[in-house]
C-alpha positions as CSV (number, residue, x, y, z in Angstrom):
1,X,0.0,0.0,0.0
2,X,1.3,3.3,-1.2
3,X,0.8,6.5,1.4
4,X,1.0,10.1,0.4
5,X,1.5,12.6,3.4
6,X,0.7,16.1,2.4
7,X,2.1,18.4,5.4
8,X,2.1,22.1,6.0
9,X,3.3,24.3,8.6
10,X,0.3,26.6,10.0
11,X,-1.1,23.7,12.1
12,X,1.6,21.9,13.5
13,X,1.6,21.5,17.5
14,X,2.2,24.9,19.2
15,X,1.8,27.1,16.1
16,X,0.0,30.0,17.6
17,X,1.3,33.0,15.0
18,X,2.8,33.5,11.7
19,X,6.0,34.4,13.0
20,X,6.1,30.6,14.2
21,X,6.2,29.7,10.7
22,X,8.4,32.9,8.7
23,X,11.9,31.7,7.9
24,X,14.3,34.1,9.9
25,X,11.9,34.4,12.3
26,X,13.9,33.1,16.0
27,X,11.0,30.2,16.4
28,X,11.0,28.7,12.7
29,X,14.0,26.3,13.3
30,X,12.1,24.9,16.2
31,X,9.1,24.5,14.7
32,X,10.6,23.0,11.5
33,X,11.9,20.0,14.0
34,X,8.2,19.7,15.4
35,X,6.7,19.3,12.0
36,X,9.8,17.1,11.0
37,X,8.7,14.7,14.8
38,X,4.8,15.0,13.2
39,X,5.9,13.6,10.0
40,X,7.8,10.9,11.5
41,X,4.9,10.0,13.5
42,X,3.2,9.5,10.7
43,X,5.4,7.8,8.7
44,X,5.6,5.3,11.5
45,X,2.1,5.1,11.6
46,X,1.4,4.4,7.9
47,X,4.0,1.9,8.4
48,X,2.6,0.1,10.9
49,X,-0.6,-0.3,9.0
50,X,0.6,-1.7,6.3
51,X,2.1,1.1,3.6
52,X,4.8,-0.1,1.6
53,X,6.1,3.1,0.1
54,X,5.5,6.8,2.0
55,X,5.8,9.8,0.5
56,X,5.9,13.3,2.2
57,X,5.3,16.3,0.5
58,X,6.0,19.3,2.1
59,X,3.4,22.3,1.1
60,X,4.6,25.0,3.4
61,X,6.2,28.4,1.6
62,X,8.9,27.2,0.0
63,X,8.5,23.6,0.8
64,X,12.0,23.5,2.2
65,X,10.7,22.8,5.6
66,X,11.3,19.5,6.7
67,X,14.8,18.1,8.1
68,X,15.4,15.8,5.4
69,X,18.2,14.3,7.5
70,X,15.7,13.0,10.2
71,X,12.8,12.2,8.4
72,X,12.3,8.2,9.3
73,X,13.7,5.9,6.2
74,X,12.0,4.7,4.1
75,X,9.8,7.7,3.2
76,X,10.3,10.1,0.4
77,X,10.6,13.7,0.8
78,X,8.9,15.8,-1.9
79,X,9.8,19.1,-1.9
80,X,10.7,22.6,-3.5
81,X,8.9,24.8,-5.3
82,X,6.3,25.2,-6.4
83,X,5.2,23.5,-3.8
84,X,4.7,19.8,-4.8
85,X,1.3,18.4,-4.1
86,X,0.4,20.8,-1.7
87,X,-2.7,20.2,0.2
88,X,-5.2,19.0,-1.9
89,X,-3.9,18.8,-5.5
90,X,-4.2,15.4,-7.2
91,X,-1.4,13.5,-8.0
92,X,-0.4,13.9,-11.2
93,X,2.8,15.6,-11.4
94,X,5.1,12.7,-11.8
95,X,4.2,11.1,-8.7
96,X,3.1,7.5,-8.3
97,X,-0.8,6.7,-7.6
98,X,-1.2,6.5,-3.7
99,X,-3.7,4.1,-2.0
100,X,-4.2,6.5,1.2
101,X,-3.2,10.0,1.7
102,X,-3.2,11.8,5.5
103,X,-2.5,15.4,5.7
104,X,-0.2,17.0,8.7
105,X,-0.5,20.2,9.7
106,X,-2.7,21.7,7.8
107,X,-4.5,24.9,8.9
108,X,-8.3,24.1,8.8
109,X,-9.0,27.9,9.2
110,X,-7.5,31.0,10.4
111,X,-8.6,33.2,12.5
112,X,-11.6,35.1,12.6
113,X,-9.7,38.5,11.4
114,X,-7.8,36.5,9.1
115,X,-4.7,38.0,10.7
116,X,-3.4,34.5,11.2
117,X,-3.5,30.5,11.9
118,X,-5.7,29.2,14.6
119,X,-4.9,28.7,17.7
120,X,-3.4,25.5,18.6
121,X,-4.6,23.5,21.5
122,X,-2.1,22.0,23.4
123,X,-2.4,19.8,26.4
124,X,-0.7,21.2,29.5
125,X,1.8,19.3,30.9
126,X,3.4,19.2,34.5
127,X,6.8,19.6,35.4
């Protein structure tokens, strides 16, 4: 079973403002690892179920995003732009037919002024 995951950036775990998600920005290379861990959760779980071949593509600005150098073997990476296969496209662009596709991070909606993502909701954790 082939597995496309389709990740961008404005929903990962934490990601509260744009800044989070601007490269330069002091915050991006931090978040860039979370949404490189979310992938690889993922990928593990597509594994687990069955998938034979995972591809990631990675949808977010410039789709230079994730850690290639961490991302869990044997995925694919995806990425560059335009962004490849960004959330929702088909897959037609020289990519191989995919049995099941999950997306990652993906921004359902912004906020209500449009000024942003949507808050995450994380859960709180002792120390």
């Amino acid at each position: 079973m082939r597995v496309l995951i389709a990740v961008d950036m404005e929903g990962i775990s934490g990601v509260v403002h744009w800044d989070h998600v601007k490269p330069g920005h002091f915050e991006y290379d931090r978040f860039r690892q979370i949404m490189t861990e979310e992938v690889n959760a993922a990928i593990d779980g597509a594994l687990d179920g069955g998938a034979t071949s995972v591809i990631v593509t990675d949808g977010h600005n410039n789709g230079h995003n994730i850690l290639i150098e961490k991302l869990h073997a044997p995925a694919r990476l995806n990425s560059g732009s335009p962004a490849p296969l960004s959330t929702g496209r088909t897959a037609t662009w020289n990519m191989p037919r995919c049995d099941g596709n999950t997306c990652r991070g993906v921004a359902a909606c912004s906020t209500s002024s449009g000024s942003g993502p949507a808050p995450a909701t994380t859960p709180s954790r002792s120390t």
